[in-house]
DSSP file (Angstrom, degrees, kcal/mol; ACC not computed):
  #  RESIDUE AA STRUCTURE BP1 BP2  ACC     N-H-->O    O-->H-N    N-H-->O    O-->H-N    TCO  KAPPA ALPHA  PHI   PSI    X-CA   Y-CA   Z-CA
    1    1 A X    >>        0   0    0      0, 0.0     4,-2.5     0, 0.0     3,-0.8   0.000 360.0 360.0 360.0 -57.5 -107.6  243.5 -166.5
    2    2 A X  H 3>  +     0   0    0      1,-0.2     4,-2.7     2,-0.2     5,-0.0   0.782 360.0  52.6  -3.8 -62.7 -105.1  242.1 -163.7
    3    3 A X  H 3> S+     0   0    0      2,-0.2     4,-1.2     1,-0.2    -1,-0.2   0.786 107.7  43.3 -68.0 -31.2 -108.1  240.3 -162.4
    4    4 A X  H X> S+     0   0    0     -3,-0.8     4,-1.6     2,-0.1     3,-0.5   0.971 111.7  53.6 -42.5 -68.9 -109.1  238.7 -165.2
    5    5 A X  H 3X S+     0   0    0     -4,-2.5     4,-2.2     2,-0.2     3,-0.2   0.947 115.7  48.8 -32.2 -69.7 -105.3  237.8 -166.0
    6    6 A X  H 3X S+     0   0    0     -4,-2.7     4,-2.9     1,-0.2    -1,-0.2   0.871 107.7  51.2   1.9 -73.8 -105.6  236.3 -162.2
    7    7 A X  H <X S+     0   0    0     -4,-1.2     4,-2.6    -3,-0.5    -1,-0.2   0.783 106.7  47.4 -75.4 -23.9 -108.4  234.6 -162.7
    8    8 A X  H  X S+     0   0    0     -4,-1.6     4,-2.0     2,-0.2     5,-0.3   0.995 110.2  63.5 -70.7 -59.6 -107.4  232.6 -166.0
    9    9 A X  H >X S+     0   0    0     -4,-2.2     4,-1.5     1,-0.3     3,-0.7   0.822 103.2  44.4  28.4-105.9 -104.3  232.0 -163.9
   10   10 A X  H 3X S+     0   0    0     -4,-2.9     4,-2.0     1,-0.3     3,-0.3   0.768 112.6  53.1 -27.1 -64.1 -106.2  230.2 -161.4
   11   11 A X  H 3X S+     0   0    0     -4,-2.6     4,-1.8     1,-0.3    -1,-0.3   0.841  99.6  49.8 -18.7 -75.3 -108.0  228.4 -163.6
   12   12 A X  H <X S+     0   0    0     -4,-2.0     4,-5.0    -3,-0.7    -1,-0.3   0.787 107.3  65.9 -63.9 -32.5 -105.9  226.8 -165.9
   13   13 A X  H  X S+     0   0    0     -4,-1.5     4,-2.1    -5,-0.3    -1,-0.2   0.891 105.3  37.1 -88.4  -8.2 -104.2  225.7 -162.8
   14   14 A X  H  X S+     0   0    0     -4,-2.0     4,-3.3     2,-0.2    -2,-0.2   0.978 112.0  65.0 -69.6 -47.4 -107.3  223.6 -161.4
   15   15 A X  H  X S+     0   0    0     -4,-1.8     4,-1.3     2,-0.2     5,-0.3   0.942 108.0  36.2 -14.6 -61.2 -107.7  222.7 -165.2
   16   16 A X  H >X S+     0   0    0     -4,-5.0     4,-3.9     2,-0.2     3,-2.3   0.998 115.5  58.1 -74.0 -40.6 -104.1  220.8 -165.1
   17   17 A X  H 3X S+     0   0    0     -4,-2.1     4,-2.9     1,-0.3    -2,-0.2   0.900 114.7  44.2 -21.8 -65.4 -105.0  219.5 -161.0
   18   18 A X  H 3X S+     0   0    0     -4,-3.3     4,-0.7     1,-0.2    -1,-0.3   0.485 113.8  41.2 -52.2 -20.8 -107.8  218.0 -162.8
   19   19 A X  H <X S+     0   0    0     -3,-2.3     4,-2.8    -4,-1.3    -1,-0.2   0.653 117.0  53.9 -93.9 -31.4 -106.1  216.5 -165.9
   20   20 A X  H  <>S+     0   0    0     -4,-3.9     5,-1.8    -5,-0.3     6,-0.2   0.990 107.0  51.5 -79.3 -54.6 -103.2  215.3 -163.4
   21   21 A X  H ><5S+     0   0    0     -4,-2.9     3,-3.8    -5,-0.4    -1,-0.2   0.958 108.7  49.9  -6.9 -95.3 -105.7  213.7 -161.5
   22   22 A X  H 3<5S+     0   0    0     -4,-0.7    -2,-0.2     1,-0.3    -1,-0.1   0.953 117.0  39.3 -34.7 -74.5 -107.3  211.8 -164.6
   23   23 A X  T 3<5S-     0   0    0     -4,-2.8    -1,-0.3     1,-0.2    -2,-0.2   0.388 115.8-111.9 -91.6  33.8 -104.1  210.4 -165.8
   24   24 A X  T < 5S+     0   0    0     -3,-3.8     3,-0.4    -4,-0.2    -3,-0.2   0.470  71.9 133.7  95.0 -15.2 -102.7  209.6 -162.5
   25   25 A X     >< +     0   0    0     -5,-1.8     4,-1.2    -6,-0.2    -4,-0.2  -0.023  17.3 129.0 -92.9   4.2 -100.1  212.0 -162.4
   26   26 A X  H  > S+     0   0    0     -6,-0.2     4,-2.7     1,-0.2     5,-0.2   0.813  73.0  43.1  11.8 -87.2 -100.4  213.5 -158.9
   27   27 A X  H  > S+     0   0    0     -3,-0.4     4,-2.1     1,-0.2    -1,-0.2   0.960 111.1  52.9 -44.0 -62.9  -97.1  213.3 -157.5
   28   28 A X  H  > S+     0   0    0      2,-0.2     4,-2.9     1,-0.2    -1,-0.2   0.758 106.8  55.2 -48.1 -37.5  -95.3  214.4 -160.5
   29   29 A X  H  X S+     0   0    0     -4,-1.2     4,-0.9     2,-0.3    -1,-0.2   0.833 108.8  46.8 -64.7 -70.9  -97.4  217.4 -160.7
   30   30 A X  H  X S+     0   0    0     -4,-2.7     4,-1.0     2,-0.2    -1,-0.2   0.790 112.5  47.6 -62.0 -30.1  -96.6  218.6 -157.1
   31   31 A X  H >X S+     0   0    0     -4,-2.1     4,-2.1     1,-0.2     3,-1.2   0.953 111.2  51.6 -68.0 -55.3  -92.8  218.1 -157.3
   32   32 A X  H 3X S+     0   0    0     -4,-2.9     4,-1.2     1,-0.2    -1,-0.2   0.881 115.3  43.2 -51.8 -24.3  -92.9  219.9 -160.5
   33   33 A X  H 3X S+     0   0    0     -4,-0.9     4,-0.9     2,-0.2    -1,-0.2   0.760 115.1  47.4 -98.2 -18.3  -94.8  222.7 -158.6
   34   34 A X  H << S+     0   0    0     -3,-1.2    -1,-0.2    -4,-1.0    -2,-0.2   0.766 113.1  46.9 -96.2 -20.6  -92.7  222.7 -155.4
   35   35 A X  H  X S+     0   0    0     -4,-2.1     4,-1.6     2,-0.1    -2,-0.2   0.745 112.0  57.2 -87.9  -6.3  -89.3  222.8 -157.4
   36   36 A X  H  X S+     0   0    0     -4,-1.2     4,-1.3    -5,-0.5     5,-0.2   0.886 108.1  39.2 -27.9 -67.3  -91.0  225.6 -159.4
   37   37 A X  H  < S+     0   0    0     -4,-0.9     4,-0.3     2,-0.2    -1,-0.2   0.534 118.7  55.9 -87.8  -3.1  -91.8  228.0 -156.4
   38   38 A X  H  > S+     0   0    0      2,-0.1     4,-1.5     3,-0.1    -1,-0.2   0.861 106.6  46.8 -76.1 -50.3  -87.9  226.8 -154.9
   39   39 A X  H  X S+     0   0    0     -4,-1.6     4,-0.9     2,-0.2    -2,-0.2   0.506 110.6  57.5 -44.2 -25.7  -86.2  227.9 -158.1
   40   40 A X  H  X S+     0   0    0     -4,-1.3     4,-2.0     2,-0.2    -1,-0.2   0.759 102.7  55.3 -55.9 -67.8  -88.2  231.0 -157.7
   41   41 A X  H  4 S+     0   0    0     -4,-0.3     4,-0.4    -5,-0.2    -2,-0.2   0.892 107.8  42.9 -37.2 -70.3  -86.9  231.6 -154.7
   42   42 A X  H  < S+     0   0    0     -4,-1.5     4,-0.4     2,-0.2     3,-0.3   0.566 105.4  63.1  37.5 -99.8  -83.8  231.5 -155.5
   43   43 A X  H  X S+     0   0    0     -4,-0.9     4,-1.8     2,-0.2     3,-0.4   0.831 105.2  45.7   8.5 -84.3  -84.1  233.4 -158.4
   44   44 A X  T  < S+     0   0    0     -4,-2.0     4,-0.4     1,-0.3    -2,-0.2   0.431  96.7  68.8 -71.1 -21.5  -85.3  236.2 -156.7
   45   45 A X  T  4 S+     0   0    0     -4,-0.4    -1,-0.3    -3,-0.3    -2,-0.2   0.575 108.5  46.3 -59.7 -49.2  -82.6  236.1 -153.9
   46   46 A X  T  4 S+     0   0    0     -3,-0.4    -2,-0.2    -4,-0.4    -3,-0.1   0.832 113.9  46.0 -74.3 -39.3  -80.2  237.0 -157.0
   47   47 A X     <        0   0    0     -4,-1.8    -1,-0.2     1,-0.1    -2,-0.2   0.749 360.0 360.0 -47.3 -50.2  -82.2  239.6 -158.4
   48   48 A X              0   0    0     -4,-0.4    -1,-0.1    -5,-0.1    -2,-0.1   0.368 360.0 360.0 -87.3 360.0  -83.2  241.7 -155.7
């Protein structure tokens, strides 16, 4: 089940590459995804 979960994961996120693509949206796309996985960081630092 995990792998499934994964793999829809994965997916959807080529999905939005591919929509970001189409409308141009590149940039925004990677800053949203790199202050994502900082905030994460972070995060997890506080938790642990």
């Amino acid at each position: 089940m995990n792998n499934f979960r994964s793999f829809l994961y994965k997916l959807a996120r080529i999905l939005g590459d591919v929509n970001a693509v189409k409308k141009g949206r590149v940039g925004r796309r990677i800053g949203r995804r790199v202050a994502g996985r900082a905030t994460g960081r972070t995060t997890r630092k506080f938790f642990k």
